[in-house]
N, C-alpha and C positions, 0 to 999 in steps of 0.2 A: 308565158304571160309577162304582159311589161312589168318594170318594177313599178309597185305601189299603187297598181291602178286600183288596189280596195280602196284609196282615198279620194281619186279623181271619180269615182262612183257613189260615194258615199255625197260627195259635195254636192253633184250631181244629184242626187234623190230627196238630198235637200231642200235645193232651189224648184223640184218639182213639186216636194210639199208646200213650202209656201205658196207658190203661185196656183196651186189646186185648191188651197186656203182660200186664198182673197176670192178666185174668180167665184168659187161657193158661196162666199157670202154677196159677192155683185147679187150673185143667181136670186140666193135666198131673200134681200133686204133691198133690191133694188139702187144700191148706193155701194160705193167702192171703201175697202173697209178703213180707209184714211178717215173717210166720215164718222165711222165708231169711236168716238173719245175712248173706250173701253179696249174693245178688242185689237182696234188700231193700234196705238203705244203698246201693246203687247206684241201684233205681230210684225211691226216696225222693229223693235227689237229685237227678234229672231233672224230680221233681213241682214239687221248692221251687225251681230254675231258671227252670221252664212258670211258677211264681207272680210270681219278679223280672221276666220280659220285660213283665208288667201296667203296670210302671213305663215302658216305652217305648212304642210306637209300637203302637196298638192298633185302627186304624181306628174304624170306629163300636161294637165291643165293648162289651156293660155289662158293666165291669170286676167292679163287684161280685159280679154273677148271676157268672159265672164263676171269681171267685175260693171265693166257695161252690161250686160246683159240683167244683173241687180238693181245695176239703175235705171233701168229701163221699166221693171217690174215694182219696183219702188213707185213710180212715176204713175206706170198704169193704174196704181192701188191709189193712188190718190195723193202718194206725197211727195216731196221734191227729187230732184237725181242727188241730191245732200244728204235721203233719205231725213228728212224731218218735214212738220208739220205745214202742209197747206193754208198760209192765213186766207 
């Protein structure tokens, strides 16, 4: 087993929750969850968290491909590749 790949997977399961987050709530509310002043800033905040752990322990991850791939997902959910709020 590579080394440390429990953390390039874990990261990995992360970025799949949240983006199973949002599109759930597309599904549910019609509206991307950047729209939610509520749940939005909350689960913004989980994204720009998912972004700081890039700084630790990453196993063999391309940090970059994946920190784009955040901000991509960020963007989809409604809010900038900055990750902050859509005026």
């Amino acid at each position: 087993m590579r080394k440390n790949v429990a953390f390039e997977r874990s990261l990995n399961l992360m970025y799949d929750a949240l983006d199973k987050y949002q599109e759930t709530h597309r599904r549910a509310y019609g509206s991307p969850i950047g729209a939610d002043g509520v749940l939005g800033d909350q689960w913004i905040a989980a994204v720009r968290a998912l972004a700081g752990l890039l700084d630790g322990e990453t196993g063999e991850l391309d940090c970059g491909a994946f920190d784009h791939k955040l901000r991509d997902l960020a963007e989809t959910a409604g809010f900038t590749r900055d990750f902050e709020d859509v005026p």
